[in-house]
N, C-alpha and C positions, 0 to 999 in steps of 0.2 A: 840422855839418849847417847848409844854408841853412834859413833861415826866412825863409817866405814870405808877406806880406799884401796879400791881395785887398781891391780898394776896388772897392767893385759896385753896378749901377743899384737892384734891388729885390729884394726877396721870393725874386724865384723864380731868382734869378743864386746869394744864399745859399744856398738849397738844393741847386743845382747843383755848387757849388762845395764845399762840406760832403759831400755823398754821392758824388758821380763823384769829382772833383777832389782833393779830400785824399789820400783812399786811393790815389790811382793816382800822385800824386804822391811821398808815403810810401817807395814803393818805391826812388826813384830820387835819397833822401836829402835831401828836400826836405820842412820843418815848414812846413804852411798854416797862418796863423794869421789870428784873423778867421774870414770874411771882414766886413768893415766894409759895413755900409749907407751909399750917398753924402747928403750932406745935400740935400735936396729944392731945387726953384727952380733959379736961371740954373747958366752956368756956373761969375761970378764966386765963388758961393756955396762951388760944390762944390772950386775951384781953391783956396780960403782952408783949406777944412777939409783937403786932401790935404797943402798945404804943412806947417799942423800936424804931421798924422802924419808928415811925414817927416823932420821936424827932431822929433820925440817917439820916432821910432825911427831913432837915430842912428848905432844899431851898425853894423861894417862886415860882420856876416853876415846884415844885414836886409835883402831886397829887396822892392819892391811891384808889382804887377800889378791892372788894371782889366778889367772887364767890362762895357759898355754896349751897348746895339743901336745902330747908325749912324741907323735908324728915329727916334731918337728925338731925336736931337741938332739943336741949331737954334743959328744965333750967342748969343750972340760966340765960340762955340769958336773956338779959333784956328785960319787955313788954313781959313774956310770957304769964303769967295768960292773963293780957286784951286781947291780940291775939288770944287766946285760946278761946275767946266769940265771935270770928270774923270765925270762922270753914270752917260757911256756905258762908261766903263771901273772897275766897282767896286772890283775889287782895287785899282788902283792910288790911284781916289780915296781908300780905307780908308787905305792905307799913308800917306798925303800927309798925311791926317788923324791919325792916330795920330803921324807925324813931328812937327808940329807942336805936338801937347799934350805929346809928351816935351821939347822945345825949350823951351818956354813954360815948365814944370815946373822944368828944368835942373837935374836930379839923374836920375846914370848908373843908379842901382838902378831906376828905374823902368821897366818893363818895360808899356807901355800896348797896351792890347786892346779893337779894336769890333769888334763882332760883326754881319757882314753876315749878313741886315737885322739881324736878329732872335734873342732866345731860341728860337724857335720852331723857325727851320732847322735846330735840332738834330732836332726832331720828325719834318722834312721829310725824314730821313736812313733811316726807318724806319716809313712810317707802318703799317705793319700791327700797331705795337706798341697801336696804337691799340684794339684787339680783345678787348685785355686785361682793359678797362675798360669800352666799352662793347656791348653787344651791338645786333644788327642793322643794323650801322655798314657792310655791304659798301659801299656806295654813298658816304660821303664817304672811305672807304678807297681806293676805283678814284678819287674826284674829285684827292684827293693825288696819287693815281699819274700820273694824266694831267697835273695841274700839273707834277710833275719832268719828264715827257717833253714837253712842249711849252717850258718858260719856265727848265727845270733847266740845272747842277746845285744843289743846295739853295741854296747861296750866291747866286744867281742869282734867287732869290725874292726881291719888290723894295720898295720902300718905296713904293708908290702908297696911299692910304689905304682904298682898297678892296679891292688885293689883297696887303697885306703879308702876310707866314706868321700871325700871328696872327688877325688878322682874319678872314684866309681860313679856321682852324681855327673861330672863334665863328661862323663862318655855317654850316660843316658841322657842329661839336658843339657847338650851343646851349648857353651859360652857360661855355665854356671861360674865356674871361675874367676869369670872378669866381673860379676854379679855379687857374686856372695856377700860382700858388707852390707847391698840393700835387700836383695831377696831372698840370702838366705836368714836374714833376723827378722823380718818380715814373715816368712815361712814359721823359722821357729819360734815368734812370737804365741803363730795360732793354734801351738802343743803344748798343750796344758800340764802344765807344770809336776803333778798330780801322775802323769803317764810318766813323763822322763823319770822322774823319782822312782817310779813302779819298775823301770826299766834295765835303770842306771844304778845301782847302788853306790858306784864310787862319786856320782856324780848328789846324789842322795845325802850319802855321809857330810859330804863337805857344805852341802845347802842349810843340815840341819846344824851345824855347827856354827854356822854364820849369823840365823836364826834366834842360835841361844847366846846370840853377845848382847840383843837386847833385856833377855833376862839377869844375863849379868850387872849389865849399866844398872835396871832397876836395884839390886841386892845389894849394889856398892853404894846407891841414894840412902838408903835405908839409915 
């Protein structure tokens, strides 16, 4: 069995990762281990503590995998400037960006993941889950809706600082913000997996990738 560790932005990626994530992985013969909180500060920071753990887990059925929002990244990550010319085209700016910190890193188990923008477009995948929680919410319920239909799909919700997914959620559910580690993976828990992938494709690509490390562990038993 592959064993897998997430090295993740905060709070509310653990969570994700631990209730969706594990279990669904589980299946497909893949041990999540972790997931790791990244150390706080630049990048150079979090680049020192990832090298650790990968020379601290040096088995060859250990693989690693990251979770950040693209929201939130700022240099020196590496491949910023080039990425930075890629604006108008997310997906491929994400992949260019993701290329570059697997490069940078230069260990093949790393399997790295940004999350266009946001934790939050997971939220965007479903917002009637929203209903759940809170009552008399019709109103920033249709506001969600109208965001996917005008600026969709989820993935396409954008990093501007007034209307990234989060944001845009703490102005329609007041205090979301100070919440999100528990309500919003709570929330995302109850959107099936099945929709986001339908939704998400970069979010997609990377799941099914993770997926096939189980198949791999099997081929290498063989």
């Amino acid at each position: 069995m592959t064993r897998l560790l997430f090295y993740v932005e905060g709070q509310t990626e653990q969570g994700y990762v631990t209730k969706v994530l594990r279990p669904h992985l589980a299946s497909f013969g893949v041990a999540v281990m972790g997931p790791i909180r990244a150390k706080p500060g630049n990048y150079i920071r979090m680049q020192g503590e990832l090298r650790s753990l990968l020379k601290l887990h040096g088995q060859a059925d250990v693989r690693f995998s990251t979770m950040f929002d693209l929201y939130a990244l700022r240099k020196p990550w590496p491949g910023w400037e080039d990425a930075e010319k890629l604006r108008h085209l997310p997906h491929e700016r994400v992949r260019n960006l993701e290329a570059s910190f697997a490069k940078d890193l230069a260990d093949p188990r790393l399997i790295p993941h940004i999350q266009l923008y946001e934790f939050e477009t997971i939220l965007f995948c479903d917002p009637d889950v929203f209903r759940l929680i809170h009552e008399n919410c019709d109103q920033a319920v249709t506001a969600m809706h109208e965001a996917l239909r005008l600026e969709g799909p989820p993935e396409q919700i954008n990093d501007d600082p007034n209307t990234a997914p989060s944001w845009r959620l703490n102005k329609l559910f007041p205090g979301y913000r100070g919440v999100k580690a528990s309500d919003g993976v709570e929330l995302a828990s109850c959107i099936k997996l099945a929709k986001v992938r339908n939704l998400c494709p970069h979010f997609d690509a990377w799941l099914t990738r993770l997926e096939g490390l189980g198949q791999t562990s099997d081929q290498a038993s063989v």
